[in-house]
C-alpha positions as CSV (number, residue, x, y, z in Angstrom):
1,X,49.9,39.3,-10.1
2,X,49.1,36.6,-12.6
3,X,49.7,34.1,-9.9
4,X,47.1,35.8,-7.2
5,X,44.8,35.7,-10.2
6,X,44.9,32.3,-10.9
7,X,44.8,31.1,-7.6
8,X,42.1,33.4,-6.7
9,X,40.5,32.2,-9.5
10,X,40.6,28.3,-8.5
11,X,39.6,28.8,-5.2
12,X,36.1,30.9,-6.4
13,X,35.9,27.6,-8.7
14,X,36.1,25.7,-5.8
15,X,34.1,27.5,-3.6
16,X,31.3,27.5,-6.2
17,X,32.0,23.8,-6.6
18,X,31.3,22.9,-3.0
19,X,28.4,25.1,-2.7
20,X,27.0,23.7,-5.8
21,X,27.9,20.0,-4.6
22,X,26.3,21.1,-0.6
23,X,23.0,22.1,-2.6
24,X,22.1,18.6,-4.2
25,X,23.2,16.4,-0.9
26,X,21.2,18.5,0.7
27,X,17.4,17.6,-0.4
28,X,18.6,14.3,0.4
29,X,19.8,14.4,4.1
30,X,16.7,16.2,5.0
31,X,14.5,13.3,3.4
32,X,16.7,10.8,5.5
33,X,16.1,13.3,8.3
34,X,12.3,13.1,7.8
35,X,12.3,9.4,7.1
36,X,14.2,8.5,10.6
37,X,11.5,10.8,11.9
38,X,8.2,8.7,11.0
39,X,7.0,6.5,13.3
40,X,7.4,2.8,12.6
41,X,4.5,1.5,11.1
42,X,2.1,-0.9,12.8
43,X,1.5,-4.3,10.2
44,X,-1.8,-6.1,10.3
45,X,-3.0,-9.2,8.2
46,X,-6.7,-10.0,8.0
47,X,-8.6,-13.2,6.9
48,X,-11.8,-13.4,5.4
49,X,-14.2,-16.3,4.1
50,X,-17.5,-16.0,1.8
51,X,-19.9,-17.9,0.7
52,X,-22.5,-16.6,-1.8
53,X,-25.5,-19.0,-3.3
54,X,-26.6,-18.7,-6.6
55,X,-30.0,-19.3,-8.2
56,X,-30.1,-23.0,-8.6
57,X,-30.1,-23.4,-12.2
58,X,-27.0,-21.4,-12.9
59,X,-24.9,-21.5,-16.3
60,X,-21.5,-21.6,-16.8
61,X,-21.4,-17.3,-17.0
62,X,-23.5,-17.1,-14.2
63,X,-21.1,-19.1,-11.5
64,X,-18.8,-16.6,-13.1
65,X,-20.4,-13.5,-12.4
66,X,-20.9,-15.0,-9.0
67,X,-17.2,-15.2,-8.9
68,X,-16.6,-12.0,-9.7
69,X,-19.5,-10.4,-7.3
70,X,-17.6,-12.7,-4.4
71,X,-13.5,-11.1,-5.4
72,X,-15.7,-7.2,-5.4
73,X,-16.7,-8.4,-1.6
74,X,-13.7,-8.9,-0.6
75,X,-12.0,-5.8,-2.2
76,X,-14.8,-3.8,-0.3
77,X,-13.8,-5.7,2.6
78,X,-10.4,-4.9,2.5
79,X,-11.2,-1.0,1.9
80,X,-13.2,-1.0,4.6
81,X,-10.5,-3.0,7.0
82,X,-8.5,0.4,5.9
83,X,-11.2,3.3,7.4
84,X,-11.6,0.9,10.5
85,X,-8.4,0.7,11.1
86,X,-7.7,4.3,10.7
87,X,-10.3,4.9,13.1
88,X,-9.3,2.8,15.6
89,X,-5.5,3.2,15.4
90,X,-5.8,7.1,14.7
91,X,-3.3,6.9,11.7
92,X,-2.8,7.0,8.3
93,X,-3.9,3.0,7.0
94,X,-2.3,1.3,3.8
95,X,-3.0,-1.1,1.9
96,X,0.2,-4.0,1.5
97,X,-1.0,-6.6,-0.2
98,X,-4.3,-8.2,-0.8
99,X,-4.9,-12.2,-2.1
100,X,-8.2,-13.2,-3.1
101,X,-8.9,-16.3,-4.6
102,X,-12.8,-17.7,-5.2
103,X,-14.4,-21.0,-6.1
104,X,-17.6,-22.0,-7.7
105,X,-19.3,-25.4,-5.9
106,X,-22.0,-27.7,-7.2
107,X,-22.2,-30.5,-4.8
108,X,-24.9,-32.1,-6.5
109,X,-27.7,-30.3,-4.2
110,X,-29.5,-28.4,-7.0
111,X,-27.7,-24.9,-5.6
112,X,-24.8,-23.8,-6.9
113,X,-22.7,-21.2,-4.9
114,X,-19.1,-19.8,-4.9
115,X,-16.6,-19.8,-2.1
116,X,-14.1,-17.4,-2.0
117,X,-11.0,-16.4,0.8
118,X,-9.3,-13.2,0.6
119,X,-6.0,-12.1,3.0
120,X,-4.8,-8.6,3.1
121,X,-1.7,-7.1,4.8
122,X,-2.1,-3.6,6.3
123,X,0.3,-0.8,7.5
124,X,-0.6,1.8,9.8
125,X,1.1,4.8,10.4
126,X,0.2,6.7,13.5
127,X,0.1,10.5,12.7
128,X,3.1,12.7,14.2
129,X,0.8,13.9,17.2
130,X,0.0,10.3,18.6
């Protein structure tokens, strides 16, 4: 009888061992599952160019804050792109990467201005019902 015991004893340690083991793979097979589901996303890269003029007699914190006033048009820009896009491509938009980069000019004319280029990178994911 001690035998029957014993064994009878490893194999509910096993059992509970499997079942234990079957319980933490399984959160991850269904978020493979779900991830082979999703739609592959759609990518999108967008350019955009501004050029904003100054007062004329501007001082070194003023082409700054002109600067600074051109990079927040381009952020807004790029937000926007994101609620077009969702719009127009019915799914869910987001933001990749974003590059801005700005300039400040004096070409001698009496107005100073700043130049600025900004490029984002979008995904989109259509939604499940598309």
């Amino acid at each position: 009888m001690g035998s029957r015991s014993a064994t009878a004893l490893a194999v509910l340690v096993l059992a509970t061992a499997v079942t234990a083991v079957a319980q933490t793979n399984a959160p991850s097979l269904q978020a493979a599952r779900a991830a082979s589901n999703r739609a592959t996303p759609i990518r999108i890269q967008t350019q955009t160019q501004f050029v904003l003029h100054g007062s004329g007699a501007s001082t070194l914190e003023d082409q700054r804050l002109l600067q600074e006033n051109l990079r927040r048009a381009i952020y807004e820009t790029a937000a926007k792109e994101c609620e077009i896009l969702n719009a127009v491509f019915h799914g869910e938009c987001r933001l990749v990467s974003l590059n801005a980069s700005s300039n400040a000019l004096d070409r001698g004319t009496g107005s100073d201005s700043a130049s600025g280029n900004g490029g984002a990178t979008f995904e989109i994911f259509p939604h499940a019902d598309q």
